[in-house]
KEKE-3310 file (N, C-alpha, C; in steps of 0.2 Angstrom, whole numbers, plus 5000, padded with zeros to 4 digits):
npx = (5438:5454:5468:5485:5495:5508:5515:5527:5540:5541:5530:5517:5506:5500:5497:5487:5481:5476:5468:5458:5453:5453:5448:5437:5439:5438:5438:5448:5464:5464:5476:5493:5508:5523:5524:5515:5499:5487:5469:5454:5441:5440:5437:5445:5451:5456:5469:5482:5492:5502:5504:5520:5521:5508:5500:5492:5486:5485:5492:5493:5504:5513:5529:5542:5555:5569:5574:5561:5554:5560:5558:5544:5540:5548:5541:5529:5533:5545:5552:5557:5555:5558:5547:5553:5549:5553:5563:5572:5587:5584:5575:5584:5590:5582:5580:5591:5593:5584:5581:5593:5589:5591:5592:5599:5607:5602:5613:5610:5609:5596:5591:5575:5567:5551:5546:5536:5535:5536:5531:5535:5533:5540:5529:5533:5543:5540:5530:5524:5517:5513:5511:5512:5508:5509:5508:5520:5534:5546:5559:5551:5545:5551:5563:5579:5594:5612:5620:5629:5638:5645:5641:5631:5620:5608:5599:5587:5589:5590:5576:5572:5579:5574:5560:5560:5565:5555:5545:5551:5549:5536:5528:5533:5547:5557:5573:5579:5587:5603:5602:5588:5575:5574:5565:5566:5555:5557:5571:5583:5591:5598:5597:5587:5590:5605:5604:5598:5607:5617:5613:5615:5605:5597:5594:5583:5583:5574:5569:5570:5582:5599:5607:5618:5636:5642:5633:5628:5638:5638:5637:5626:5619:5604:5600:5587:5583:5567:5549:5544:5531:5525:5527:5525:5521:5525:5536:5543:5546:5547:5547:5553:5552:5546:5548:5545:5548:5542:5537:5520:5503:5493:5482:5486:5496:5491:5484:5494:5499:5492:5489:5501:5501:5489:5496:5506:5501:5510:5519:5533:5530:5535:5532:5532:5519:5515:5510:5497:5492:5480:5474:5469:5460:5448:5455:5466:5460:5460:5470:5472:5463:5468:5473:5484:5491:5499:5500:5510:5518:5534:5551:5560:5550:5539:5528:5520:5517:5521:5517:5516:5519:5518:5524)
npy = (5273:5278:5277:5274:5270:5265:5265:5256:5260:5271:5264:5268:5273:5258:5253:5262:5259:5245:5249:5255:5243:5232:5234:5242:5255:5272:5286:5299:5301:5307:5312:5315:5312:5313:5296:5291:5288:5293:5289:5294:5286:5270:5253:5240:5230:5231:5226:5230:5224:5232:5240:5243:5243:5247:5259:5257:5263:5279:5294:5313:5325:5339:5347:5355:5352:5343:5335:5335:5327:5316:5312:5313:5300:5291:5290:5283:5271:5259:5254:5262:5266:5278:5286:5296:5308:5323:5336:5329:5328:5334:5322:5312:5317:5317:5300:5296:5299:5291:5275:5260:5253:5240:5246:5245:5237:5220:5204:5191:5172:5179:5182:5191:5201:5198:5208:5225:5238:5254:5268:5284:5301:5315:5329:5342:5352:5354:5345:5329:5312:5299:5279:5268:5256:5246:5235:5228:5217:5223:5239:5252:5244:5238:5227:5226:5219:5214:5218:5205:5207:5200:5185:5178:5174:5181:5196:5189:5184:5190:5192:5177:5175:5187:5181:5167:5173:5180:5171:5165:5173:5175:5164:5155:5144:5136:5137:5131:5116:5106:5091:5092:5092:5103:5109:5118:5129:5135:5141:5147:5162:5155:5162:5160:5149:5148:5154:5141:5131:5137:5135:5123:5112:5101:5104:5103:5108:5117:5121:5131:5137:5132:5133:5146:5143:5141:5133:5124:5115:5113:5100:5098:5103:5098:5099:5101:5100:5108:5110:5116:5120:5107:5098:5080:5078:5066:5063:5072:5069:5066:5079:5094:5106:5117:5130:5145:5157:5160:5170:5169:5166:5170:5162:5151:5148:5145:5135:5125:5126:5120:5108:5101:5105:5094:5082:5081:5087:5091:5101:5114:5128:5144:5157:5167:5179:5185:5198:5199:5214:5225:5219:5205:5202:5195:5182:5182:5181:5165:5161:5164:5158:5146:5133:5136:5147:5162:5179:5190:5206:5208:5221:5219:5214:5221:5224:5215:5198:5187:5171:5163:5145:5136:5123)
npz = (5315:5317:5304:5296:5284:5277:5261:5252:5246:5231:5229:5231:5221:5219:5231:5236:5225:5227:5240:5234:5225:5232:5245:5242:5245:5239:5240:5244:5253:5269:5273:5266:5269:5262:5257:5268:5271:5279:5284:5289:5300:5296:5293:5307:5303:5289:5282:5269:5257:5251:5261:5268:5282:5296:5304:5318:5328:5327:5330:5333:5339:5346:5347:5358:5356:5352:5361:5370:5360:5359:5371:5373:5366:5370:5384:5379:5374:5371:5361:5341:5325:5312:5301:5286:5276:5274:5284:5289:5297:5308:5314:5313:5323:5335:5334:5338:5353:5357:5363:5357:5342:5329:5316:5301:5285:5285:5288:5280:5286:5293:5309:5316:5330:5337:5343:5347:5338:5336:5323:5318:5311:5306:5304:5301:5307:5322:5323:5326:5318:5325:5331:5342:5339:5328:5310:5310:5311:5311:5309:5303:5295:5283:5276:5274:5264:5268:5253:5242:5228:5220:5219:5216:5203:5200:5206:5210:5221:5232:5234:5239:5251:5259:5259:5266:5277:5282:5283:5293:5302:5303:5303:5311:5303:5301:5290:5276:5275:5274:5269:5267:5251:5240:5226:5213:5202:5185:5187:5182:5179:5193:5205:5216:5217:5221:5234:5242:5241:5245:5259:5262:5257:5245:5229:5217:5201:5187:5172:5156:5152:5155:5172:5180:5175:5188:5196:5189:5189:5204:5217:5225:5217:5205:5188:5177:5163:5155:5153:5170:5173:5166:5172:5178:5198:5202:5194:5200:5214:5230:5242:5252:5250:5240:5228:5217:5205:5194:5176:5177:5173:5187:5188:5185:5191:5203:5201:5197:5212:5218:5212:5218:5231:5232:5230:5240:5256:5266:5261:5262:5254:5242:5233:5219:5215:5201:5194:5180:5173:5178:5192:5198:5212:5217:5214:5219:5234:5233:5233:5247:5253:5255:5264:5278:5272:5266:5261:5257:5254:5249:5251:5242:5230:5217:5207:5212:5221:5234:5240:5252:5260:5272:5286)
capx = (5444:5460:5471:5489:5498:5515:5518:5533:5545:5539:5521:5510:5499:5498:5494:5480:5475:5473:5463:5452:5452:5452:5444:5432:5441:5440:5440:5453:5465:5461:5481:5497:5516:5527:5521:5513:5493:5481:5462:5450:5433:5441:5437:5449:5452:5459:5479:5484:5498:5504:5506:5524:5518:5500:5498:5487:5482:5490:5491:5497:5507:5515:5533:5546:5563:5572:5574:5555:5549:5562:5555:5536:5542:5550:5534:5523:5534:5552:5557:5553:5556:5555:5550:5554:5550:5557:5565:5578:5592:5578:5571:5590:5593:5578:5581:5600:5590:5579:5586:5595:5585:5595:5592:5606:5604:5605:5617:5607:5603:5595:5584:5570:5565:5545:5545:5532:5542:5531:5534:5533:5533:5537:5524:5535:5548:5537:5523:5523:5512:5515:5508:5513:5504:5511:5508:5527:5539:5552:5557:5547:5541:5553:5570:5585:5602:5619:5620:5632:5637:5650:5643:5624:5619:5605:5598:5585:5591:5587:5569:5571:5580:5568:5554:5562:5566:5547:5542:5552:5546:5529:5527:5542:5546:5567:5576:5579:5595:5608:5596:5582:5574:5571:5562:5563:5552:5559:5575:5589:5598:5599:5598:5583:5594:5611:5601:5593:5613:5620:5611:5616:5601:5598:5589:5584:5581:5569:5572:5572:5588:5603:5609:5625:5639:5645:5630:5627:5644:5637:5637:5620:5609:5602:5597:5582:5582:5561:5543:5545:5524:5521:5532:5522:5523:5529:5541:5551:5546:5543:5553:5552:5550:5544:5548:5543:5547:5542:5530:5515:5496:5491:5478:5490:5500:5485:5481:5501:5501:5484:5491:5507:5496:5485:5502:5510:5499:5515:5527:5532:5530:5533:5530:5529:5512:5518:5502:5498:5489:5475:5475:5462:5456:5444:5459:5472:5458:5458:5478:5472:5458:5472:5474:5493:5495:5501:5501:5514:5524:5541:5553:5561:5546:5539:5523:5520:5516:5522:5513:5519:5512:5524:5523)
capy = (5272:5280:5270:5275:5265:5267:5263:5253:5265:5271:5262:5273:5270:5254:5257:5266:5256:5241:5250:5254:5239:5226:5235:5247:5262:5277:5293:5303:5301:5314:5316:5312:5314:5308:5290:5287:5291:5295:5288:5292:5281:5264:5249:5240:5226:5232:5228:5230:5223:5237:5245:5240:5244:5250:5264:5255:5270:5285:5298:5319:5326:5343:5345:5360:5352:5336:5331:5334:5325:5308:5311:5310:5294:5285:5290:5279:5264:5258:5253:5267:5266:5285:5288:5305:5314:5330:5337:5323:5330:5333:5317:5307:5318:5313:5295:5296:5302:5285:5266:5260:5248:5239:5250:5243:5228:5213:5198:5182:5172:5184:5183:5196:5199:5198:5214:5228:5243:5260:5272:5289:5305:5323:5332:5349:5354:5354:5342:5323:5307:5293:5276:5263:5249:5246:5229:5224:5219:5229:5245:5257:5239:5236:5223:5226:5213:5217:5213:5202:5208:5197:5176:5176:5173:5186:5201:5190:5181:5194:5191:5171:5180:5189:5178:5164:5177:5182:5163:5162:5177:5176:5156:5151:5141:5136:5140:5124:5116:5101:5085:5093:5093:5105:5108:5124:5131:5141:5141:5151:5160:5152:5167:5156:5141:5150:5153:5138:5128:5141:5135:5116:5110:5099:5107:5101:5115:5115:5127:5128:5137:5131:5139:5149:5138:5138:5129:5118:5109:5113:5094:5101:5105:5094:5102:5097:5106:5108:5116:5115:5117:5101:5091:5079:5078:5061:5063:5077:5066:5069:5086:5097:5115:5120:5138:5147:5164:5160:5174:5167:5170:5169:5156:5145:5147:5142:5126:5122:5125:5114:5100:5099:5102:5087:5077:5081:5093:5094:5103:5119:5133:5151:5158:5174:5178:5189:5203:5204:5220:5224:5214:5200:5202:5189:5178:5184:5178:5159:5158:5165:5152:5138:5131:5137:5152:5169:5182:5194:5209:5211:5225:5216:5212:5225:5225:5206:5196:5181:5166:5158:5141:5131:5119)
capz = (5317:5311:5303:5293:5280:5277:5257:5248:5240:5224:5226:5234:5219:5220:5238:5234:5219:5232:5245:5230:5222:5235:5249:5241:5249:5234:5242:5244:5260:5274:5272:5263:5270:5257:5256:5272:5268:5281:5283:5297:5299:5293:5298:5309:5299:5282:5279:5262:5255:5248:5264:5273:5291:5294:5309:5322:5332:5324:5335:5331:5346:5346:5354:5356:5356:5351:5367:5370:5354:5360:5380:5373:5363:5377:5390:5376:5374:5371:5352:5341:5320:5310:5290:5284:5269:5276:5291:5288:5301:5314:5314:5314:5329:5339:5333:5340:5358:5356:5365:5350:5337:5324:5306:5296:5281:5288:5284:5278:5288:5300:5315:5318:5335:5337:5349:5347:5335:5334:5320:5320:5306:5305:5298:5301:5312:5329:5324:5320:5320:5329:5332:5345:5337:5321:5310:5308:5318:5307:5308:5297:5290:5278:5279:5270:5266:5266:5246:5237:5221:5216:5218:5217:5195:5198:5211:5212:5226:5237:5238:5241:5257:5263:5259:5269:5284:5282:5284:5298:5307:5302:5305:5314:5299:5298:5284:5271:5277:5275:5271:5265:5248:5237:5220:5210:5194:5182:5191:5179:5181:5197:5210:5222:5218:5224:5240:5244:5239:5250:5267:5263:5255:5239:5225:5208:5197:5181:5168:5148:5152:5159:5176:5179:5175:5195:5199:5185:5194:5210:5219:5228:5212:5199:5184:5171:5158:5155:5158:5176:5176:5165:5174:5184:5202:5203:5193:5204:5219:5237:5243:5259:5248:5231:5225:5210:5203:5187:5176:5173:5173:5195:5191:5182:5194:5207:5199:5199:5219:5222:5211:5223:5238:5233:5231:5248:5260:5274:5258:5261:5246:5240:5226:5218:5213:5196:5191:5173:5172:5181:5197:5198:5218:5219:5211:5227:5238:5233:5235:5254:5257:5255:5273:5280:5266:5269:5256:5258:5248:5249:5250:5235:5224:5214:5205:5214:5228:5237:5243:5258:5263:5277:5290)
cpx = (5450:5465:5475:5493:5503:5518:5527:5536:5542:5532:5518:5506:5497:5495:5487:5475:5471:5469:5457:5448:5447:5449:5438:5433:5443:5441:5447:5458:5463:5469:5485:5504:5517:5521:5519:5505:5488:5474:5460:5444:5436:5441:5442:5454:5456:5469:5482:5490:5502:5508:5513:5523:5513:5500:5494:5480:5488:5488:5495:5500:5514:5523:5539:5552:5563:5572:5567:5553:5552:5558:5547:5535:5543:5543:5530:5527:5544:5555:5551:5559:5554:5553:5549:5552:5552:5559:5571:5583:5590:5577:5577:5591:5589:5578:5585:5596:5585:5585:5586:5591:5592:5590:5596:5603:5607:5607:5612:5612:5601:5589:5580:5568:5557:5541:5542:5536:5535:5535:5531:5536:5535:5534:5528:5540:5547:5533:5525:5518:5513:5512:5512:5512:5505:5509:5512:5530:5545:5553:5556:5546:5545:5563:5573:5593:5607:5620:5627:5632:5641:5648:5636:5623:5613:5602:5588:5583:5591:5578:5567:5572:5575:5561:5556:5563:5559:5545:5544:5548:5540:5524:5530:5544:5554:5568:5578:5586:5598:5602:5590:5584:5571:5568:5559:5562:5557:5566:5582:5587:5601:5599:5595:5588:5602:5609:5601:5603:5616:5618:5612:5609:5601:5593:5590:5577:5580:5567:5572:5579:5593:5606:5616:5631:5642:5641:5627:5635:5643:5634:5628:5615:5611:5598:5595:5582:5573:5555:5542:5536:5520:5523:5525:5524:5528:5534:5547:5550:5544:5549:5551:5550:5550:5544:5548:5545:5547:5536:5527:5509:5494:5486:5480:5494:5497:5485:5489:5503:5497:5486:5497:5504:5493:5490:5504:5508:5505:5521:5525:5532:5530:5537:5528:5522:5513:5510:5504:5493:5485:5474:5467:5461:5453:5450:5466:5468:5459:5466:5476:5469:5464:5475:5479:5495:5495:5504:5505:5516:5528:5543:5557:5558:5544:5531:5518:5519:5518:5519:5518:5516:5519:5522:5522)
cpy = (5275:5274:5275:5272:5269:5263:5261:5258:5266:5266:5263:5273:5265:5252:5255:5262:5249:5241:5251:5246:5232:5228:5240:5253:5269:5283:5294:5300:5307:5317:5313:5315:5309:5300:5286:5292:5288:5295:5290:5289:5275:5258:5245:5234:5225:5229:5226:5227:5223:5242:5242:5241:5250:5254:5261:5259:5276:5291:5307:5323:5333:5343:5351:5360:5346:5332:5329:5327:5317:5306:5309:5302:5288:5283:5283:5271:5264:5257:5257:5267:5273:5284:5294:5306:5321:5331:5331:5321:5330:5326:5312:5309:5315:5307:5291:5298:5294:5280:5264:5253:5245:5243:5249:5237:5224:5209:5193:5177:5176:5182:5188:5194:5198:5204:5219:5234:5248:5264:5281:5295:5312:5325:5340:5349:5352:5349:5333:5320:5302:5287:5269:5257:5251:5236:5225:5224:5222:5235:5249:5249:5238:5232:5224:5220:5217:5214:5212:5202:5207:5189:5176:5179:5180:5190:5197:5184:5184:5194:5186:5173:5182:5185:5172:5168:5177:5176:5162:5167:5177:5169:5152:5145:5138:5136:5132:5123:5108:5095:5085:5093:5097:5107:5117:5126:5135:5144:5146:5158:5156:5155:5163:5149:5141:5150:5146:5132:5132:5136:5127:5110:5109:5102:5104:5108:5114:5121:5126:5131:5135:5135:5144:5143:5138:5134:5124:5115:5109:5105:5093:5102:5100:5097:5097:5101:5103:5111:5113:5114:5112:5097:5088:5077:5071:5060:5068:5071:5068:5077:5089:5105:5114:5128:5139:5153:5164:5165:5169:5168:5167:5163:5150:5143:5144:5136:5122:5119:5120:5108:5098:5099:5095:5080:5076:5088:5098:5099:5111:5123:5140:5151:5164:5172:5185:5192:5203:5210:5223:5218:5210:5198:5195:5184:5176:5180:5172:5158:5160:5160:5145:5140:5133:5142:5157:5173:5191:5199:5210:5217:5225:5213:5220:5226:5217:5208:5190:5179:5164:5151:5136:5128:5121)
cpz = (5312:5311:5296:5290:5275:5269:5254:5246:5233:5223:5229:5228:5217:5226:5236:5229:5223:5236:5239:5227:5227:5243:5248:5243:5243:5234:5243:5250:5266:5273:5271:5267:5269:5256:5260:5270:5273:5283:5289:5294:5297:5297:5300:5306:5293:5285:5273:5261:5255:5253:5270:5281:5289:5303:5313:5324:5332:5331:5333:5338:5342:5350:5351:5354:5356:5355:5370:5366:5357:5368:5378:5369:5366:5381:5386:5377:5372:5364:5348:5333:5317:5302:5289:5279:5269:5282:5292:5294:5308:5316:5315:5321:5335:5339:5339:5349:5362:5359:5356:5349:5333:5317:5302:5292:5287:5283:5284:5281:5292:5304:5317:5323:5335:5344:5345:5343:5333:5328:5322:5312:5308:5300:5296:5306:5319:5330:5321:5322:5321:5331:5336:5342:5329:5319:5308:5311:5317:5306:5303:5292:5284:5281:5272:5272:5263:5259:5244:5229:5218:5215:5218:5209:5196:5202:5213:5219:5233:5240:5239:5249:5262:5264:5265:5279:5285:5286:5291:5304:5308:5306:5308:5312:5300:5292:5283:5275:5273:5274:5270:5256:5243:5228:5218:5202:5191:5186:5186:5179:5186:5203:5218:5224:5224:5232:5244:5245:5247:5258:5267:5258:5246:5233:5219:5206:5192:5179:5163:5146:5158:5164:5174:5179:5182:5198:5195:5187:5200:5213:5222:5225:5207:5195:5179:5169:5153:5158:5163:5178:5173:5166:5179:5191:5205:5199:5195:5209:5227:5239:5249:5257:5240:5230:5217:5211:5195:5183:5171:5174:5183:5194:5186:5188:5204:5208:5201:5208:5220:5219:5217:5230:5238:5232:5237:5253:5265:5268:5260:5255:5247:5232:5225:5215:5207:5192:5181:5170:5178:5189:5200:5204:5222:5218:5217:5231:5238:5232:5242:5256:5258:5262:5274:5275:5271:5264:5259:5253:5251:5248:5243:5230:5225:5213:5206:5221:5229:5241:5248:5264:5267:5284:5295)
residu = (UNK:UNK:UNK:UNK:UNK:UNK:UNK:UNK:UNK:UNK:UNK:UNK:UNK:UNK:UNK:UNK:UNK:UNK:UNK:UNK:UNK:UNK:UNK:UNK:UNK:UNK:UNK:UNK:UNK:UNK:UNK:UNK:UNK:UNK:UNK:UNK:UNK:UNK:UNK:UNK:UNK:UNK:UNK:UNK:UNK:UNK:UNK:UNK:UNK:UNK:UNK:UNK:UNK:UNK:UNK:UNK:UNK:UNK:UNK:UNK:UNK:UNK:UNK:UNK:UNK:UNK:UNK:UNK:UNK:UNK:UNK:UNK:UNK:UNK:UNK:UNK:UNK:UNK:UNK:UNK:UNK:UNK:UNK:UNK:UNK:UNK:UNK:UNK:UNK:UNK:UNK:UNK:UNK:UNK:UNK:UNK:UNK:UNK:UNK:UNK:UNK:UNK:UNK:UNK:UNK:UNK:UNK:UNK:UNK:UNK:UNK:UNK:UNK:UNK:UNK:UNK:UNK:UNK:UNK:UNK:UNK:UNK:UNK:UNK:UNK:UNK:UNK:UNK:UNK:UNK:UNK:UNK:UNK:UNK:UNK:UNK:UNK:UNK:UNK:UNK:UNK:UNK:UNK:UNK:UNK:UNK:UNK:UNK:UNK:UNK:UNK:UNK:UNK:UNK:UNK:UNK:UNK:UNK:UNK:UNK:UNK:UNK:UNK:UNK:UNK:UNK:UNK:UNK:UNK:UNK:UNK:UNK:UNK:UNK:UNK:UNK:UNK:UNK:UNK:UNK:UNK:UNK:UNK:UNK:UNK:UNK:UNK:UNK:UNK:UNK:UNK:UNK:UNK:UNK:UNK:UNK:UNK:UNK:UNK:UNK:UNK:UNK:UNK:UNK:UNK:UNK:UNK:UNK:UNK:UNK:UNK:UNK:UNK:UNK:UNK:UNK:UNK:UNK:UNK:UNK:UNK:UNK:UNK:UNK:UNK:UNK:UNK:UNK:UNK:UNK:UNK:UNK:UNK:UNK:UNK:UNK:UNK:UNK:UNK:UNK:UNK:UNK:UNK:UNK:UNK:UNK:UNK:UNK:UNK:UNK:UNK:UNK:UNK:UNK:UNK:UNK:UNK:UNK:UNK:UNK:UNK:UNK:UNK:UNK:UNK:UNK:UNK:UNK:UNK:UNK:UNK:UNK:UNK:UNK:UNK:UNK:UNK:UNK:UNK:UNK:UNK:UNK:UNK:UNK:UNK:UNK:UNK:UNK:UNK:UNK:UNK:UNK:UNK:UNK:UNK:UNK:UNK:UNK:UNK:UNK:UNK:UNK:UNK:UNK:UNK:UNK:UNK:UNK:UNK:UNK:UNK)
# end
């Protein structure tokens, strides 16, 4: 079965180091355009992390004119996502010819629909590859926010963002709100925290530094200053979400989850899952065997991964 996987920006070999690593897959690809890469014979199963939307049923289709290539488009299905690495101008016009999709950052909070988004490639002028069955409900698989670069302490309040949209679209999870409790590791500068404040919600934040002085007054956060992972649980108390974006060793950061599970199994959590070198596989699996997980990467994680464990 063929099966094309559409890489992160700038980690196509991680990609690759993934399909080797954690599926066994070390030949070569049958074919590379830009950073989407190409397998035939794969089992139907694989989906990489690594790869922002996975080509179901890739397919190659020949076509003489712009108006063609949107007409063979349409014939298949209705919402219809591109990724280019050349032919740039081509490919916006055939887009522009397409029922219109939203392609713009989105503002936080945002709603993703759960409707069916095909991608499609040119390989050349006349030729692309195209696949109805995609594994994201986002175009070309990757979500963008309109950034704020004047009230949030650090950029990495973008990946709370997404990871929370993720949760919702993935679990139909709601976003923390007004009344709820939340409890976050390693919380300074305060980027997760600015988030979590933002949507109403109470947070007590756990750090050996102090946040940004806007939220160290913020009436919504309570700051301890301390190692956030030898607090014991009963001393944060009950809470409705726990986040971490703290770097630490993934099976430190393991044992942390399963002690808070064995406190309160209904709490939500995410958590980056921060690589130190070499990626320990077998180690990724046993944050996936925990009952209610969802191991995700972001457009805004890097060399990481995000747990997502929610009611």
């Amino acid at each position: 079965m063929a099966r094309a996987f559409l890489a992160f920006p700038e980690q196509k070999n991680l990609l690759l180091s993934e399909l080797a690593g954690r599926f066994g897959i070390t030949r070569m690809p049958d074919a590379q355009y830009g950073d989407l890469i190409f397998f035939d014979g794969l089992s139907d199963d694989i989906t990489p992390y690594w790869s922002r939307t996975t080509l179901l049923d890739p397919l190659t289709f020949h076509f003489d004119s712009i108006g063609g290539a949107s007409s063979k488009l349409r014939e298949i299905q209705r919402n219809w996502a591109s990724y280019q690495f050349t032919n740039f101008r081509r490919a916006q016009l055939i887009q522009d010819k397409l029922p219109y999709i939203n392609l713009k950052p989105r503002t936080f909070p945002a709603k993703i629909p759960q409707s069916n988004i095909g991608l499609y490639t040119l390989i050349d002028a006349n030729t692309m590859i195209a696949s109805a069955q995609t594994s994201s409900f986002l175009p070309a698989g990757i979500l963008r926010f309109v950034e704020d670069h004047e009230n949030p302490p650090s950029r990495a309040y973008l990946k709370l963002q997404e990871a929370l949209t993720m949760a919702n679209l993935l679990n139909g999870t709601p976003l923390p709100k007004a009344g709820q409790r939340c409890f976050e590791a390693g919380a300074s500068p305060g980027g997760w925290t600015w988030v979590l404040a933002g949507l109403g919600a109470q947070v007590h934040a756990v750090d050996r530094a102090e946040l940004s002085p806007e939220l160290m007054e913020n009436p919504l956060v309570t700051f301890q200053k301390h190692d956030a992972f030898t607090l014991r649980t009963e001393e944060i108390g009950k809470v409705d979400w726990v986040f971490s974006d703290v770097i630490c060793y993934p099976k430190r950061l393991l044992e942390w989850i399963e002690k808070y599970l064995a406190y309160s199994s209904e709490v939500n959590i995410i958590c980056t899952i921060k690589m130190q070198g070499q990626i320990d596989w077998p180690l990724i699996r046993e944050f996936e065997r925990i009952d209610g997980s969802r191991i995700i990467h972001l457009n805004y994680n890097k060399h990481e991964l995000t747990w997502i464990h929610t009611r």
